[in-house]
N, C-alpha and C positions, 0 to 999 in steps of 0.2 A: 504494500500500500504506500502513494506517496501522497506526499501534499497537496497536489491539484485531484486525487480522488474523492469523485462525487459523495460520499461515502461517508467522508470526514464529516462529522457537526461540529465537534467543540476542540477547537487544537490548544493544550494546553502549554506556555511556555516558562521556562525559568529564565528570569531577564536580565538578575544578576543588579550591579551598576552601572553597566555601560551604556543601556539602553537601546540595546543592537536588536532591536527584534521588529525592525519594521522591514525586513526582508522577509521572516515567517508572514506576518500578516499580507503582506503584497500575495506570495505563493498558496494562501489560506483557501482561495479559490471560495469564499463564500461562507466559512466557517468563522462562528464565533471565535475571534483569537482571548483567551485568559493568560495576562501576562504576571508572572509571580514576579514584583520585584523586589529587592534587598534593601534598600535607605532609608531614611528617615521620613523623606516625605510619599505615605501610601499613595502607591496607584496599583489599579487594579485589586487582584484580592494577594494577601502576600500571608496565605496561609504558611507559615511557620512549621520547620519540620527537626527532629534531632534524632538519630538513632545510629547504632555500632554496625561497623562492616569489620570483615575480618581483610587484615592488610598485608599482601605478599611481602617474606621477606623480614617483619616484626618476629619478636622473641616471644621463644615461651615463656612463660604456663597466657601473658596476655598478648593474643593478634589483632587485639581493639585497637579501632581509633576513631574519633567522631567525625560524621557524616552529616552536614548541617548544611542549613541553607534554601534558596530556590530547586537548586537540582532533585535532591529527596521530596522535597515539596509537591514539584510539578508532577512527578511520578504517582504521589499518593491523590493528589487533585486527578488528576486523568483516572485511577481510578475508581474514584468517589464516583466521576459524573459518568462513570462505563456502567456502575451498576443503576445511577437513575435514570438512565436513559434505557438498560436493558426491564426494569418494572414498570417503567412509564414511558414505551415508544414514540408517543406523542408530542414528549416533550421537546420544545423550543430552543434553539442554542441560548438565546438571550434570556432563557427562564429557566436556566441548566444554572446561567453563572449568577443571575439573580437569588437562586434558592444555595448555592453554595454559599454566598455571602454572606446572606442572609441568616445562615443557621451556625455560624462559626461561634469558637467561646472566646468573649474578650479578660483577658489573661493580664491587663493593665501594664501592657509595656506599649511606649511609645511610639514603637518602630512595626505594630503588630498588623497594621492596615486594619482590614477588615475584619480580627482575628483569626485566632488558628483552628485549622479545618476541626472540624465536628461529622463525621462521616455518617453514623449513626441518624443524627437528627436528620441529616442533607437528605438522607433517604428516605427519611418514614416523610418529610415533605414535597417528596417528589411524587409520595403516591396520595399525599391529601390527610396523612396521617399528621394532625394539628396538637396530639394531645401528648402532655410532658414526656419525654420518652424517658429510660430508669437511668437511672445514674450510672455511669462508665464504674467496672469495677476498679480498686485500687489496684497497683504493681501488688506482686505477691512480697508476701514478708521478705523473701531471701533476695531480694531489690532492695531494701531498704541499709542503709547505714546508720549505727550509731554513733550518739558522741556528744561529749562535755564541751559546752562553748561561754566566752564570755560577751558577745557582743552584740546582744542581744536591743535590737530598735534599731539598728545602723540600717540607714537606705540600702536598697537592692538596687541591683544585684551586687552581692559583699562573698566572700568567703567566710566560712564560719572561723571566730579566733578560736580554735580546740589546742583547748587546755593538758590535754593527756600528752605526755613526752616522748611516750612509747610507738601508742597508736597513733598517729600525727594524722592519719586521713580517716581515723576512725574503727568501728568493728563493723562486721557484717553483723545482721541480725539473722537469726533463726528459723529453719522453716515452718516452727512452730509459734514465730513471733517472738522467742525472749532474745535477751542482750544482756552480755554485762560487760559494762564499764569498769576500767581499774579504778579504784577507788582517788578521789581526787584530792591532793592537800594542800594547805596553804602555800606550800612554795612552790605548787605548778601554779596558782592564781597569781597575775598583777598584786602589788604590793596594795594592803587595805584591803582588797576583796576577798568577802568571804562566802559569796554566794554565786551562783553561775546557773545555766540551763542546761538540760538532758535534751538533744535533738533527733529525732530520727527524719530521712531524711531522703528521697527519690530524686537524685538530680536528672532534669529533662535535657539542660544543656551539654551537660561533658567537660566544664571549663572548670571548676571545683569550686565556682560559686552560684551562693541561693537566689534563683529570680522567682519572680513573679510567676504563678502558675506551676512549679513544682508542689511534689508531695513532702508534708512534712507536718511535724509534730513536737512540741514542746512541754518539760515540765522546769518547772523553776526546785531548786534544792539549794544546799549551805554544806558548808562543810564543818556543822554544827547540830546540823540535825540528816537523820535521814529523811530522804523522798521517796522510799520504796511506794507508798499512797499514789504519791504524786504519779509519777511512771505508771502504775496501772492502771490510771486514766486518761491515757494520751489516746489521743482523737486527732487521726489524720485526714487530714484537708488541703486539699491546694491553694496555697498562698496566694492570698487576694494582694497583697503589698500593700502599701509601699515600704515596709521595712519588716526589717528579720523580728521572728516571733521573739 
């Protein structure tokens, strides 16, 4: 299939910063063109994408590396609108990108355009399905990391200050959901501090700090009392922002 094929409705592009995609659109032959761009000022829908490829060549036990950007993006958009167009044939190029838009979650970063894709909802409105759809499950426990931090209110996106000397990027948490942290003492804390936060902790970026719209959890503790209470009622949520819990 190429680009002048009758065939094509919605050509999805990643456009980066350089704005080089008006030669897609000229070749679009008639096709809604959806341009993902990167900067600061939204055009188009700039649904937001982060996940791990395995990288030829990287060292063991990790072949990770982060895969961000328009490119993952436009991939995942393409096929959002492959499945609304295959439950609702009828649908419209301009009402493919309008309901993409439309249904996206705003994650309160400024660079988010439209927000970031919603795949779930995109679909159940493409077939007229208007009623709350259920809430996306969380990452599984063994996603998440634990960890002792002090910097707790500092605008996002921040690195957590983790207090532990040992764990410097934290524990993994359990497939059962527990954790444990080495115990924290006054002389891993800044001088005068004597209390800090327990964080867990799903980063979506890869860059090893907390934005907006990650998974995460806090309990506040001292190193004067314990917070085992605390800790067993952490309740994760996606950080609305603007600052670290």
């Amino acid at each position: 299939m190429t680009m002048d094929d009758p065939k094509i409705q919605v050509l999805v592009a990643g456009g980066g910063t350089c704005g080089a995609v008006a030669a897609l659109a000229a070749h679009a032959a008639g096709a809604e063109v959806l341009v993902l761009e990167q900067d600061a000022v939204p055009r188009g829908s700039t649904a937001m994408s982060q996940g791990l490829v395995c990288a030829a060549g990287t060292a063991a036990p990790n072949c990770q590396i982060l895969f961000t950007g328009t490119s993952p993006a436009a991939a995942l958009v393409a096929g959002t609108a492959a499945l609304m167009i295959t439950l609702n044939p009828g649908l419209t190029p301009p009402i493919v990108t309008q309901l993409l838009e439309a249904s996206t979650d705003d994650i309160h970063d400024p660079k988010e355009g439209f927000g970031r894709l919603n795949a779930q909802r995109a679909v159940a409105r493409s077939i007229g399905d208007g009623n709350a759809q259920p809430a996306l499950p969380l990452p599984r426990a063994l996603e998440f990391v634990a960890f002792a931090y002090t910097n707790s209110g500092t605008a996002l996106p921040v690195a957590p200050a983790i207090v532990d000397s040992t764990y410097t990027h934290g524990v993994h948490v359990n497939q059962d959901g527990t954790f444990r942290i080495a115990d924290v003492a006054a002389a891993s804390l800044p001088k005068g501090v004597t209390s800090y936060k327990i964080g867990v902790w799903v980063s979506l970026w890869g860059d090893g700090k907390v934005h907006a719209g990650d998974y995460f959890a806090s309990a506040s503790c001292s190193i004067t009392s314990s917070c085992s209470s605390a800790i067993a009622k952490l309740s994760v949520t996606a950080i609305p922002g603007p600052n670290l819990p």
